[in-house]
PDB file as gemmi writes it, atoms N, CA and C in Angstrom:
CRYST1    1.000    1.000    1.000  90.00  90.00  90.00 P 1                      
ATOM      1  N   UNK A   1      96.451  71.381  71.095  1.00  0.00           N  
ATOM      2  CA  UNK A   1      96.047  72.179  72.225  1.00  0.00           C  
ATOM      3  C   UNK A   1      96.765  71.739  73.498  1.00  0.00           C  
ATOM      4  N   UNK A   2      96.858  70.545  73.825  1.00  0.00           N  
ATOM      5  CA  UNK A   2      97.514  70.163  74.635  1.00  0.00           C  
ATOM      6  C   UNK A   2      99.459  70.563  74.846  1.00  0.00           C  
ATOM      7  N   UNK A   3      99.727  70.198  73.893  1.00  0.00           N  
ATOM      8  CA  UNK A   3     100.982  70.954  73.951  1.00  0.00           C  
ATOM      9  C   UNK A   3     101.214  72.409  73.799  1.00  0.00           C  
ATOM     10  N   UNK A   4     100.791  72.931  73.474  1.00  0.00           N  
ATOM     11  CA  UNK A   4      99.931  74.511  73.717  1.00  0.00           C  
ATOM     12  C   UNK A   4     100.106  74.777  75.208  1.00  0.00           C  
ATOM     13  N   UNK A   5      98.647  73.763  75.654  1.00  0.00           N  
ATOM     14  CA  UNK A   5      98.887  74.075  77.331  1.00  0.00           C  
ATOM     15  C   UNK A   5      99.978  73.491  77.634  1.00  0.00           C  
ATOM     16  N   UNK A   6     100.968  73.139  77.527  1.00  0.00           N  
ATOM     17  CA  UNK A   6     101.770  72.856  78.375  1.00  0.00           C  
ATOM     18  C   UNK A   6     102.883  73.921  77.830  1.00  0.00           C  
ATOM     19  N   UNK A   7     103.238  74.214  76.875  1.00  0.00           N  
ATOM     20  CA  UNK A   7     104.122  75.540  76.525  1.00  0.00           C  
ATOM     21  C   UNK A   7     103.820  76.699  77.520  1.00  0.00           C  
ATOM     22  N   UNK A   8     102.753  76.954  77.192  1.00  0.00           N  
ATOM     23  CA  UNK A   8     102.228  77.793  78.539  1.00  0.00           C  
ATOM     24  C   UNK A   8     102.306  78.061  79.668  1.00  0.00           C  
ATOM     25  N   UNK A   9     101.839  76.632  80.421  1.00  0.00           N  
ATOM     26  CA  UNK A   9     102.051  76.547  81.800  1.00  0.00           C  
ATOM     27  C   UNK A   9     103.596  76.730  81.519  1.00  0.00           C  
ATOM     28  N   UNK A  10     104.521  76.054  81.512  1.00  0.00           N  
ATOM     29  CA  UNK A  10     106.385  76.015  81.430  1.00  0.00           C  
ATOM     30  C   UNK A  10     106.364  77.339  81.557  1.00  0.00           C  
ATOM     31  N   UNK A  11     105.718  78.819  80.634  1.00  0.00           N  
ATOM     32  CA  UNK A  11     106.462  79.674  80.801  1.00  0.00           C  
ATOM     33  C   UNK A  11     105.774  80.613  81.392  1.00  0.00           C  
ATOM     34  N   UNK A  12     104.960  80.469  81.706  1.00  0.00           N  
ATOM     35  CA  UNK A  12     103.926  81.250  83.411  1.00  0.00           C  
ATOM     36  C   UNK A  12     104.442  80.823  84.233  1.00  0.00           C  
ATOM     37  N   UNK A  13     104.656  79.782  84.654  1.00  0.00           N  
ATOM     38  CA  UNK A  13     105.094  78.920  85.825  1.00  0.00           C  
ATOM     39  C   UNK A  13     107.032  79.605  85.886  1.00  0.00           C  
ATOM     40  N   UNK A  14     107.806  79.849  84.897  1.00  0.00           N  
ATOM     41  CA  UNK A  14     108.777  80.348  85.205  1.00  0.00           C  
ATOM     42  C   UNK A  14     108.887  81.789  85.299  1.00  0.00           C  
ATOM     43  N   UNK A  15     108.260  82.015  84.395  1.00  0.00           N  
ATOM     44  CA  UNK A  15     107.943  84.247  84.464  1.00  0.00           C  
ATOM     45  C   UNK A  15     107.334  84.562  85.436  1.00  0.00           C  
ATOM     46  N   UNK A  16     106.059  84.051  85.387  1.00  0.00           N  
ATOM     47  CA  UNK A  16     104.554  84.891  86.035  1.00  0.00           C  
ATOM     48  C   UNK A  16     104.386  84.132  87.635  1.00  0.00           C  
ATOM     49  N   UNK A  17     105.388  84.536  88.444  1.00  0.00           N  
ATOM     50  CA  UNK A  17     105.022  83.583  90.008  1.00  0.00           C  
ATOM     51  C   UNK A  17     103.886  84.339  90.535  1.00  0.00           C  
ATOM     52  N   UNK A  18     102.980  83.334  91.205  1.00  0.00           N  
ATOM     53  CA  UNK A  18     102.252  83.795  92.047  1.00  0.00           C  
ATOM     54  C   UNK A  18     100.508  83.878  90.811  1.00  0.00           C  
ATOM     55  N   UNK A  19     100.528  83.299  89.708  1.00  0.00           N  
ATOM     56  CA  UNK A  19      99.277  82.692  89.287  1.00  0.00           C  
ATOM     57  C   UNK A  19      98.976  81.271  89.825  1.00  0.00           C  
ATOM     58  N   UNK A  20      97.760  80.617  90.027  1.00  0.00           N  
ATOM     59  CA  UNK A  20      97.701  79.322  90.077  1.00  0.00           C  
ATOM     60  C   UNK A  20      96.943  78.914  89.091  1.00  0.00           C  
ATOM     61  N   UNK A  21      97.130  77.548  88.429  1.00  0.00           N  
ATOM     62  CA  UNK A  21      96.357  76.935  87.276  1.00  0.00           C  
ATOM     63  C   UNK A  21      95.872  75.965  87.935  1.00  0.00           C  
ATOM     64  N   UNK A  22      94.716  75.832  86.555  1.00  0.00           N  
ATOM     65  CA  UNK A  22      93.602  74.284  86.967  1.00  0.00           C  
ATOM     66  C   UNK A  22      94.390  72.990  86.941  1.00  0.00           C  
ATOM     67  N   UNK A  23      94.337  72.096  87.639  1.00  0.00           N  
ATOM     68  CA  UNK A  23      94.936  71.332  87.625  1.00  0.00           C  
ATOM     69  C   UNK A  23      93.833  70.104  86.249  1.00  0.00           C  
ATOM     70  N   UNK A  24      94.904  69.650  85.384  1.00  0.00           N  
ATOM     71  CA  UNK A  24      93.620  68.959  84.287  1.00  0.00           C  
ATOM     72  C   UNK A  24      94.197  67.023  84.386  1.00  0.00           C  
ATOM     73  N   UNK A  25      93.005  66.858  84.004  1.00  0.00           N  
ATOM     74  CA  UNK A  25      93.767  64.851  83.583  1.00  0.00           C  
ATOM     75  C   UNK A  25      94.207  65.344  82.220  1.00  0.00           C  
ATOM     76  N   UNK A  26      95.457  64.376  82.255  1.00  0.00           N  
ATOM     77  CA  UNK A  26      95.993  64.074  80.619  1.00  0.00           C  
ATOM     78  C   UNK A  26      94.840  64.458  79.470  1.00  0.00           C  
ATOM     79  N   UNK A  27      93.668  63.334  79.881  1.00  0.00           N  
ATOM     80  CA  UNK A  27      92.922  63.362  78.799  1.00  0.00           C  
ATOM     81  C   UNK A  27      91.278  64.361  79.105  1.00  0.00           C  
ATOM     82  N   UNK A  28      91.680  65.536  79.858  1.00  0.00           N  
ATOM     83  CA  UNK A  28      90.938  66.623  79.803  1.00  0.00           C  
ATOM     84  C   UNK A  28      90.756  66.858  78.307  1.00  0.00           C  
ATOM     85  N   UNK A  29      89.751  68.141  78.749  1.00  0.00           N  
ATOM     86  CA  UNK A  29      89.401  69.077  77.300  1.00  0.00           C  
ATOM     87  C   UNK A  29      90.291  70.165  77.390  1.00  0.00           C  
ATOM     88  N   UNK A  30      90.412  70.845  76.704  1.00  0.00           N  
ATOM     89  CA  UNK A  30      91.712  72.001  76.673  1.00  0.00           C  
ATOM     90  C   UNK A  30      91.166  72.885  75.584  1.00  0.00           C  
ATOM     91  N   UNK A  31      90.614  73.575  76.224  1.00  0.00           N  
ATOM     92  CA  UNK A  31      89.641  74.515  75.253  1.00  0.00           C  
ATOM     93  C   UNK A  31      89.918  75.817  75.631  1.00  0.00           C  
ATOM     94  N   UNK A  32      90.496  76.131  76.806  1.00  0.00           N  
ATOM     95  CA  UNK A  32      90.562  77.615  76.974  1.00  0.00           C  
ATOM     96  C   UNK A  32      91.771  77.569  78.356  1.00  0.00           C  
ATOM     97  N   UNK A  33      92.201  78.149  78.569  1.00  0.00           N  
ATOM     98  CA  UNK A  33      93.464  78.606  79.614  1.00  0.00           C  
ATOM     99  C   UNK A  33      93.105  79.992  80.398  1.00  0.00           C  
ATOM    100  N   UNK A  34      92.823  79.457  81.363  1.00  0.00           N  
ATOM    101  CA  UNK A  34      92.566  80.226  82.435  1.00  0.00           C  
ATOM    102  C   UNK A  34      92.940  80.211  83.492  1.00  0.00           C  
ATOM    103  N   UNK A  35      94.012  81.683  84.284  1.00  0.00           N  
ATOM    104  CA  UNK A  35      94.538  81.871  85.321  1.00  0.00           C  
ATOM    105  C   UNK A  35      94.354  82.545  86.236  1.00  0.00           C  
ATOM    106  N   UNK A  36      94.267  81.548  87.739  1.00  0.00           N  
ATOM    107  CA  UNK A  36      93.926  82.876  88.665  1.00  0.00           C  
ATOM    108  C   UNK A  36      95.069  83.686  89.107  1.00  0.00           C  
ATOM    109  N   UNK A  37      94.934  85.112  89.142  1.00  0.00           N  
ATOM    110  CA  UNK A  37      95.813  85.829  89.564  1.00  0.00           C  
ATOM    111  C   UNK A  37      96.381  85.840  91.120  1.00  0.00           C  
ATOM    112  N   UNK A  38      97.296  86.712  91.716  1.00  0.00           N  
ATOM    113  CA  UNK A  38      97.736  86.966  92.812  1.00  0.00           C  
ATOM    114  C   UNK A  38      96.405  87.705  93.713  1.00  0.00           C  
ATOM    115  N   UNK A  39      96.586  87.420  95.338  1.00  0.00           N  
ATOM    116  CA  UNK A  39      95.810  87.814  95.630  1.00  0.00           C  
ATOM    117  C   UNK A  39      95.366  89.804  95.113  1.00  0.00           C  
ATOM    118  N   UNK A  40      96.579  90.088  95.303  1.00  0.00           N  
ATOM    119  CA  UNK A  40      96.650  91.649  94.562  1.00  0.00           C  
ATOM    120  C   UNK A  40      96.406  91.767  93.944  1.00  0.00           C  
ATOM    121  N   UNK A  41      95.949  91.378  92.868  1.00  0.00           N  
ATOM    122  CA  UNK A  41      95.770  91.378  91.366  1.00  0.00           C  
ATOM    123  C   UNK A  41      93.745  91.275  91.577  1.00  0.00           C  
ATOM    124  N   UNK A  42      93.800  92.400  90.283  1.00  0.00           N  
ATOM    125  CA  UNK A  42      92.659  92.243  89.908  1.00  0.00           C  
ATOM    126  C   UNK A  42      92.542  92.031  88.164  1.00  0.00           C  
ATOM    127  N   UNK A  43      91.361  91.327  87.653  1.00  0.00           N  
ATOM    128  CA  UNK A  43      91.089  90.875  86.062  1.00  0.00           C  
ATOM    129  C   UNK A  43      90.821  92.013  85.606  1.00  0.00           C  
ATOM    130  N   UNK A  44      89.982  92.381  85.860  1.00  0.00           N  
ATOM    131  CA  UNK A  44      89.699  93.672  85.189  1.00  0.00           C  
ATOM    132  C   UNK A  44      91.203  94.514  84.838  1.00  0.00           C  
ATOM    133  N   UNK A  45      91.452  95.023  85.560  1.00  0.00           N  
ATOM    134  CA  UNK A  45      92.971  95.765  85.757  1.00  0.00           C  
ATOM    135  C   UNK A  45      93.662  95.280  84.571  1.00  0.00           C  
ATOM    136  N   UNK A  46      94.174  93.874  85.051  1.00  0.00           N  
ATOM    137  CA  UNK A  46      94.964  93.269  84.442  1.00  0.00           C  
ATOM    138  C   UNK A  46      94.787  92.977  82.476  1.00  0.00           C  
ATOM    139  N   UNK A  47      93.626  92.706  82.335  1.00  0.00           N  
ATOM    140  CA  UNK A  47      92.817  92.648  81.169  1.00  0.00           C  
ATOM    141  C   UNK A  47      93.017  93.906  80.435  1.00  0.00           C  
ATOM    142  N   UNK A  48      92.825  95.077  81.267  1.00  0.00           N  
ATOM    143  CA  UNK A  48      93.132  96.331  80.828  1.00  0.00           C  
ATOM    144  C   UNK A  48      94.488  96.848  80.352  1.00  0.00           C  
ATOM    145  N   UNK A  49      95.408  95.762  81.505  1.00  0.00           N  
ATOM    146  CA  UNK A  49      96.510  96.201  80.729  1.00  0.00           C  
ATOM    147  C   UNK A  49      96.979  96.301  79.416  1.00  0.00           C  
ATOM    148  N   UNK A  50      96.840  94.683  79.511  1.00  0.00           N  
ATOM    149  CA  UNK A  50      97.157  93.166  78.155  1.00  0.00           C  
ATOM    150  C   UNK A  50      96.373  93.874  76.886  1.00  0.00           C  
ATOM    151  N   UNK A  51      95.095  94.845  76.732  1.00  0.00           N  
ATOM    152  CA  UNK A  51      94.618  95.127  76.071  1.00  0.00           C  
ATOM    153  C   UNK A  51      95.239  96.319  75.723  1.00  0.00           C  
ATOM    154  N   UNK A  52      96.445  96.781  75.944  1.00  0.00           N  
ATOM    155  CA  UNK A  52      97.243  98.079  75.620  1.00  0.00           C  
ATOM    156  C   UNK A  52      98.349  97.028  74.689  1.00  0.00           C  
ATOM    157  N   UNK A  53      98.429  95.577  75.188  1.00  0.00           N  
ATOM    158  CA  UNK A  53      99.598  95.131  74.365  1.00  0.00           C  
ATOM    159  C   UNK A  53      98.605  94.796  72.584  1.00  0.00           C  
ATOM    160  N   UNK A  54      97.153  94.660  72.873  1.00  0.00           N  
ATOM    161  CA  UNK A  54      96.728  94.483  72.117  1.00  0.00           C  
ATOM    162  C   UNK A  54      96.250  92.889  72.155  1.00  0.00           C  
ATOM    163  N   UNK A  55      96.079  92.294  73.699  1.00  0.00           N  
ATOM    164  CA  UNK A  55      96.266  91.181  74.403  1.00  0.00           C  
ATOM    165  C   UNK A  55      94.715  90.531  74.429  1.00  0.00           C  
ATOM    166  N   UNK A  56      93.721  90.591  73.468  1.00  0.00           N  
ATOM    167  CA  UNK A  56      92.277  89.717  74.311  1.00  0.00           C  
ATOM    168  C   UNK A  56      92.342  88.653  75.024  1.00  0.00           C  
ATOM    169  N   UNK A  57      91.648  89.378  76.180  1.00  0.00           N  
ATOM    170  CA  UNK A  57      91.269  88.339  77.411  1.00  0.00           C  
ATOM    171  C   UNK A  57      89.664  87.910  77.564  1.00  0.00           C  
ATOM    172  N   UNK A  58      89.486  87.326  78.767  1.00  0.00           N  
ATOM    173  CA  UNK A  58      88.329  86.818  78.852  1.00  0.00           C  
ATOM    174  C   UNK A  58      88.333  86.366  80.336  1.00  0.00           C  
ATOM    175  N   UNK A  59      86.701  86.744  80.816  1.00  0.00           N  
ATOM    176  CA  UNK A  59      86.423  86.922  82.177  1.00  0.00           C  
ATOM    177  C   UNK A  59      85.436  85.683  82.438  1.00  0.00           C  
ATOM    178  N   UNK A  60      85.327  84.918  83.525  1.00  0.00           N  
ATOM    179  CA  UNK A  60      84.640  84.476  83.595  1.00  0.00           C  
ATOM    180  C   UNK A  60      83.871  85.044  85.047  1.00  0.00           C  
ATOM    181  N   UNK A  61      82.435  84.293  85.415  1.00  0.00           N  
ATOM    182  CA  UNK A  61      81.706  84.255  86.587  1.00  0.00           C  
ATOM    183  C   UNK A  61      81.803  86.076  86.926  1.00  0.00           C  
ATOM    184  N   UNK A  62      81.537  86.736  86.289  1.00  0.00           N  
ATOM    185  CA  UNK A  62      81.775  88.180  86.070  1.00  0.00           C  
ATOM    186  C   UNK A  62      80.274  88.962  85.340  1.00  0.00           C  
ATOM    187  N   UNK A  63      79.766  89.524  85.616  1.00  0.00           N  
ATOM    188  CA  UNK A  63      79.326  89.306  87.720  1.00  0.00           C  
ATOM    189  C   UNK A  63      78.684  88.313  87.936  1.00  0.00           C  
ATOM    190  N   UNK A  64      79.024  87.668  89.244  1.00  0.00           N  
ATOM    191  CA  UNK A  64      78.954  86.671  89.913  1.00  0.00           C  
ATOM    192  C   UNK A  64      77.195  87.030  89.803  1.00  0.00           C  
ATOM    193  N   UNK A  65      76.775  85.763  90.108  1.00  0.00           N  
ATOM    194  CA  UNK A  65      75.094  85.723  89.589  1.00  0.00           C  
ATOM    195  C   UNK A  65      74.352  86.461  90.535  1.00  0.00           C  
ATOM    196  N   UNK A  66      74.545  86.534  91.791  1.00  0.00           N  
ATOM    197  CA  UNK A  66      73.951  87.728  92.474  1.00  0.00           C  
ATOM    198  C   UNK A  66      73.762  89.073  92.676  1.00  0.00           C  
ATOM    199  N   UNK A  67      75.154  89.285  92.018  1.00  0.00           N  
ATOM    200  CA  UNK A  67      75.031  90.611  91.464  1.00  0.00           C  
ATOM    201  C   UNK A  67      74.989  91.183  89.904  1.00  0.00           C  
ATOM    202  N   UNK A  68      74.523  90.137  89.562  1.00  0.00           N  
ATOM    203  CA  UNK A  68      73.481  90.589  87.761  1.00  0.00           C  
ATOM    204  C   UNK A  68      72.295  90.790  88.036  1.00  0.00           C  
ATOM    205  N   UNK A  69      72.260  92.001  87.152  1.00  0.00           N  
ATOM    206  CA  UNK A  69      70.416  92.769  87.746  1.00  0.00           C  
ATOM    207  C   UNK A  69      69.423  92.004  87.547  1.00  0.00           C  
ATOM    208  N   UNK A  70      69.332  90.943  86.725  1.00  0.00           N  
ATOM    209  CA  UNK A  70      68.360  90.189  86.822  1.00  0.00           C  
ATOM    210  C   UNK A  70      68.161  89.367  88.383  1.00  0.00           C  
ATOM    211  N   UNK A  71      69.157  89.132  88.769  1.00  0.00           N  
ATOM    212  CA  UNK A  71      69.319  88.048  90.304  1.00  0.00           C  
ATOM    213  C   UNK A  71      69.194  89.141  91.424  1.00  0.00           C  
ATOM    214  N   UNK A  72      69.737  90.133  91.364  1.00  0.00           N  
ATOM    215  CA  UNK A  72      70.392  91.344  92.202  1.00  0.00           C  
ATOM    216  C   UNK A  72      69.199  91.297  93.970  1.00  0.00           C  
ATOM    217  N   UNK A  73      67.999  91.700  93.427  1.00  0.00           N  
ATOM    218  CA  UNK A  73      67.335  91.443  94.605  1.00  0.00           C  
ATOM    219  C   UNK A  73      66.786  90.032  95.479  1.00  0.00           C  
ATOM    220  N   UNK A  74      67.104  88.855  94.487  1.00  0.00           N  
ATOM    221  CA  UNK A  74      67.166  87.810  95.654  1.00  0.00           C  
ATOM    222  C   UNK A  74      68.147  87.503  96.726  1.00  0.00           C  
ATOM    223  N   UNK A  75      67.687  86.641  97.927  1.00  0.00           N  
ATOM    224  CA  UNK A  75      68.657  86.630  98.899  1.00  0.00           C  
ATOM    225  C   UNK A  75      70.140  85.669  98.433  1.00  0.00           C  
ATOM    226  N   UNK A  76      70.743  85.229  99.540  1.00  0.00           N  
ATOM    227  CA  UNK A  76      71.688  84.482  99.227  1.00  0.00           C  
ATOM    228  C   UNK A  76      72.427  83.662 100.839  1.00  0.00           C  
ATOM    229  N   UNK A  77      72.395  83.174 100.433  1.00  0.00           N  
ATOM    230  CA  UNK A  77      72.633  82.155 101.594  1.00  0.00           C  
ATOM    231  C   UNK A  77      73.977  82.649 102.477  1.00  0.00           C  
ATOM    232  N   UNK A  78      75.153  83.041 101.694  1.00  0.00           N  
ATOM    233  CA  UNK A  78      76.000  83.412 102.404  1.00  0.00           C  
ATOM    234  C   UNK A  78      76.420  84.600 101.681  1.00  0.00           C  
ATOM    235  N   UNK A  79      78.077  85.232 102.243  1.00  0.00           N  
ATOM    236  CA  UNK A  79      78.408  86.301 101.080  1.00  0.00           C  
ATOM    237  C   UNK A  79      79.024  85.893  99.826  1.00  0.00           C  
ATOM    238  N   UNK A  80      79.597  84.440  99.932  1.00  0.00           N  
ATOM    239  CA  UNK A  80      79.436  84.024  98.507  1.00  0.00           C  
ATOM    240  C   UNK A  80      81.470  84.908  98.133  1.00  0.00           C  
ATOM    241  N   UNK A  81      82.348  84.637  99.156  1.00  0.00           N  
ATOM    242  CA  UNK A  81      83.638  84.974  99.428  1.00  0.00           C  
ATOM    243  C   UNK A  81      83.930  84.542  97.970  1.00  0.00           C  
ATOM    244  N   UNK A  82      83.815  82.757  97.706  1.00  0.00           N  
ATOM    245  CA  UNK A  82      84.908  82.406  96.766  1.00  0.00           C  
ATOM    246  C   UNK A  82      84.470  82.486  95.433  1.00  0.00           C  
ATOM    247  N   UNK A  83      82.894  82.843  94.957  1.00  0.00           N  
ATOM    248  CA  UNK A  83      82.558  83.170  94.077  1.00  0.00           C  
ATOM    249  C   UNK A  83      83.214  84.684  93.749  1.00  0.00           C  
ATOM    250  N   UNK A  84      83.164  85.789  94.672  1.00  0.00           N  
ATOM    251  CA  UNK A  84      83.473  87.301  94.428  1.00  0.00           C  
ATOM    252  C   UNK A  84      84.962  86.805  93.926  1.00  0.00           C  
ATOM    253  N   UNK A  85      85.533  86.158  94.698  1.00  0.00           N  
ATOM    254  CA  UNK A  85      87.212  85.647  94.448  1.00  0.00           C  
ATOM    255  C   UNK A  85      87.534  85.281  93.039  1.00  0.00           C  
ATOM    256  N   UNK A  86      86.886  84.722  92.662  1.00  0.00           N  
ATOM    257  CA  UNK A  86      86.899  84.006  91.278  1.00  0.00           C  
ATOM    258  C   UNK A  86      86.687  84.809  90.354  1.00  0.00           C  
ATOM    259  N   UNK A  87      85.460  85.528  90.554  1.00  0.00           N  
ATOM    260  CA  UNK A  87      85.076  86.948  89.393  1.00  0.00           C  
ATOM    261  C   UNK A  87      86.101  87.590  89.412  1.00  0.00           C  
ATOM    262  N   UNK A  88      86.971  88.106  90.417  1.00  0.00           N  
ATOM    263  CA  UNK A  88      88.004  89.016  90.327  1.00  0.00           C  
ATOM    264  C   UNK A  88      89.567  89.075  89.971  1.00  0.00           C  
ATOM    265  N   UNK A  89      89.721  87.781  90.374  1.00  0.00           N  
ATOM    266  CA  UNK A  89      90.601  87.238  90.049  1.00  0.00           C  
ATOM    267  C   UNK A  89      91.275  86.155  88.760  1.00  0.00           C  
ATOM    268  N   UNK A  90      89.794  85.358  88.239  1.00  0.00           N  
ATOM    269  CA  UNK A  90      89.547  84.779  87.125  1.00  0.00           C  
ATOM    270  C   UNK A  90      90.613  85.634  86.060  1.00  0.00           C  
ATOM    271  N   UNK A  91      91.277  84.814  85.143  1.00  0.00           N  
ATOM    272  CA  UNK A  91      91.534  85.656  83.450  1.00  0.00           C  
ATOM    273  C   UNK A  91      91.418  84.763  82.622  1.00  0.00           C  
ATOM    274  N   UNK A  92      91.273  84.661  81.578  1.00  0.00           N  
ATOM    275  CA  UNK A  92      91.237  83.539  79.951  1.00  0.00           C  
ATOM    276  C   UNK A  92      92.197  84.215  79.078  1.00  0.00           C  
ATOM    277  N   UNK A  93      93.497  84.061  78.772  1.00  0.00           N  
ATOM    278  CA  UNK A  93      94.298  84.049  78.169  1.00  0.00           C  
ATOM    279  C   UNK A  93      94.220  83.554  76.803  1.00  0.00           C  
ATOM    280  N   UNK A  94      94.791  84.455  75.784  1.00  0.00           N  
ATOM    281  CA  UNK A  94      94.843  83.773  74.190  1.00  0.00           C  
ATOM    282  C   UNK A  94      95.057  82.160  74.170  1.00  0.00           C  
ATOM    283  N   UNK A  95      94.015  81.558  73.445  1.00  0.00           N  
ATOM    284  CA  UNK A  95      94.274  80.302  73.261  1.00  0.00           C  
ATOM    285  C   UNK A  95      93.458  79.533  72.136  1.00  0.00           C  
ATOM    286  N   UNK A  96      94.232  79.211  71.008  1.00  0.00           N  
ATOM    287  CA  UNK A  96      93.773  79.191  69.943  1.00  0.00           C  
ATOM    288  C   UNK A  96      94.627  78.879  69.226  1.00  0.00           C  
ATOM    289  N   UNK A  97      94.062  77.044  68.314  1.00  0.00           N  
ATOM    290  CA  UNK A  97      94.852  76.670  67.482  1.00  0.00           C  
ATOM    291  C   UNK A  97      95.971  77.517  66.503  1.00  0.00           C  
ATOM    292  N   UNK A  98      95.498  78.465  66.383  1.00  0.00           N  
ATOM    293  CA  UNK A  98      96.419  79.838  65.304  1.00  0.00           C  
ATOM    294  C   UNK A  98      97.494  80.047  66.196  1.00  0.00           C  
ATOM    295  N   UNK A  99      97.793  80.017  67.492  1.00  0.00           N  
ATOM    296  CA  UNK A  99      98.563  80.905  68.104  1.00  0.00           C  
ATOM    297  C   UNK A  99      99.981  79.839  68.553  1.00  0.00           C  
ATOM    298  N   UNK A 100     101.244  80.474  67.896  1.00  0.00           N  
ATOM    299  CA  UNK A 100     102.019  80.258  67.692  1.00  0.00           C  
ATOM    300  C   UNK A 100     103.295  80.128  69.186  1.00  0.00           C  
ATOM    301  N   UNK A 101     104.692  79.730  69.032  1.00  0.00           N  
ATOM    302  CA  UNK A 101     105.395  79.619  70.534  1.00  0.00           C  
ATOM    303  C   UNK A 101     105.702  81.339  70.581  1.00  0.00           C  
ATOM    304  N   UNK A 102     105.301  81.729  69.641  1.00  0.00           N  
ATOM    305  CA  UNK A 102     106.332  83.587  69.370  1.00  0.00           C  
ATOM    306  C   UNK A 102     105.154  84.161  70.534  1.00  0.00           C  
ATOM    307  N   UNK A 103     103.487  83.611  69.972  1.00  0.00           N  
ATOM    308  CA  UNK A 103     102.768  84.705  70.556  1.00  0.00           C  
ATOM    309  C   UNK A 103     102.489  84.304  71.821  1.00  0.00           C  
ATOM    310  N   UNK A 104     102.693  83.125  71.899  1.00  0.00           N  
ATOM    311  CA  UNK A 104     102.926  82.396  73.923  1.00  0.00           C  
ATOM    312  C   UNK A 104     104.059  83.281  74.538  1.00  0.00           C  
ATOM    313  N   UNK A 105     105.035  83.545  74.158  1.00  0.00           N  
ATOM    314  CA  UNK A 105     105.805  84.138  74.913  1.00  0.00           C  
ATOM    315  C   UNK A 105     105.831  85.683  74.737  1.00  0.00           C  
ATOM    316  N   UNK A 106     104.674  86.336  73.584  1.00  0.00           N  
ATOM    317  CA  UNK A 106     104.611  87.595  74.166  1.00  0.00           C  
ATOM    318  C   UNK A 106     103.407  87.813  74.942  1.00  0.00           C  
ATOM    319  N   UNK A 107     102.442  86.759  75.340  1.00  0.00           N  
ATOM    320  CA  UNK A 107     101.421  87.097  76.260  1.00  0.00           C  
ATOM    321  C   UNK A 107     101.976  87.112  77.384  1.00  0.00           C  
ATOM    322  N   UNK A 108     103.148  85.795  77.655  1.00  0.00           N  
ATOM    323  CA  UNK A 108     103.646  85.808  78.754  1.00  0.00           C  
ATOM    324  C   UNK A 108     104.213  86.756  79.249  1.00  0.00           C  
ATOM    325  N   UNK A 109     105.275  87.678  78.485  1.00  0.00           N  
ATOM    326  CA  UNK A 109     106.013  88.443  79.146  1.00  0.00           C  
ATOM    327  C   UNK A 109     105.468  90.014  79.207  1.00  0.00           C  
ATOM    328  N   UNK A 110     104.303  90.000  78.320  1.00  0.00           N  
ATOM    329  CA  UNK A 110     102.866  91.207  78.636  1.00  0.00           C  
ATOM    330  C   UNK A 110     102.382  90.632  80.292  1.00  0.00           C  
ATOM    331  N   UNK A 111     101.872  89.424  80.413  1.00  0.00           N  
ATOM    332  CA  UNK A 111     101.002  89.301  81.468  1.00  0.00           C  
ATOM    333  C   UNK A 111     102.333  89.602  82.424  1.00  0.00           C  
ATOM    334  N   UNK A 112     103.686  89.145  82.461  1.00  0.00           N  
ATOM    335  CA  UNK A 112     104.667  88.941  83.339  1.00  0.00           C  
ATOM    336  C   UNK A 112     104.990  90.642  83.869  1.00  0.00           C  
ATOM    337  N   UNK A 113     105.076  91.501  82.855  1.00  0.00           N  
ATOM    338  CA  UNK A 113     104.828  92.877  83.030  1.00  0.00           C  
ATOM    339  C   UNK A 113     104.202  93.918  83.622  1.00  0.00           C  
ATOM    340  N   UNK A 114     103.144  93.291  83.698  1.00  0.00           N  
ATOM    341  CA  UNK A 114     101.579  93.846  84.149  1.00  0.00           C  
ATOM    342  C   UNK A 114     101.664  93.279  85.477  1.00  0.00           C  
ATOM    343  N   UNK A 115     101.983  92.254  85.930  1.00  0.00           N  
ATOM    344  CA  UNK A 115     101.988  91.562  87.187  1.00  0.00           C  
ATOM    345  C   UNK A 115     103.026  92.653  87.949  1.00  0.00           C  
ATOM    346  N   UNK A 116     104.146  92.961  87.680  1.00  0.00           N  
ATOM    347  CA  UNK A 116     105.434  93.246  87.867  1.00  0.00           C  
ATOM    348  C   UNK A 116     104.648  95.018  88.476  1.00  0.00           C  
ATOM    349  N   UNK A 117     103.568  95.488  87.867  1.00  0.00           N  
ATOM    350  CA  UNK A 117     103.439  97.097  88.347  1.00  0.00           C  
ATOM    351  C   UNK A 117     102.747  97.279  89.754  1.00  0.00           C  
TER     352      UNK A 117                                                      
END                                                                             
């Protein structure tokens, strides 16, 4: 997994400008790969695309807990900017022992695509 993530990052980081990644320790967990998009960019959208390449993604903090109908009518301390930020911008990218350098570089150049419209 680890070399995984780092195949990854190498070729987001040269295709896909303008995502930022989590920054991890060496001896993190590496369980899932997740990128925030450009400020322009929305997950949803984007998810929508990747899912024409035939691309599953994954959302996190979506919807943000104040606006899930169960929470919906309590207050909230502020507007809660970098949470909305995160829901929208959040993506989880294929990542999974099965997945090979062929299918890293066609998520990449799907996600690199989709960025590009």
């Amino acid at each position: 997994r680890k070399e995984m993530h780092a195949r990854y990052l190498g070729d987001l980081r040269a295709r896909c400008i303008g995502l930022s990644h989590q920054q991890r320790p060496a001896e993190g967990v590496y369980s899932i790969l997740c990128v925030m998009l450009p400020p322009d960019r929305n997950a949803g959208d984007v998810a929508a695309s990747l899912a024409k390449h035939e691309i599953e993604t994954r959302r996190w903090y979506c919807p943000i807990v104040p606006a899930h109908p169960a929470f919906r009518a309590l207050a909230t301390t502020d507007d809660l900017d970098v949470s909305r930020t995160l829901g929208e911008r959040l993506i989880g990218l294929p990542f999974h022992p099965f997945l090979g350098a062929h299918e890293v570089e066609f998520v990449v150049a799907a996600l690199k695509s989709c960025l590009a419209q």
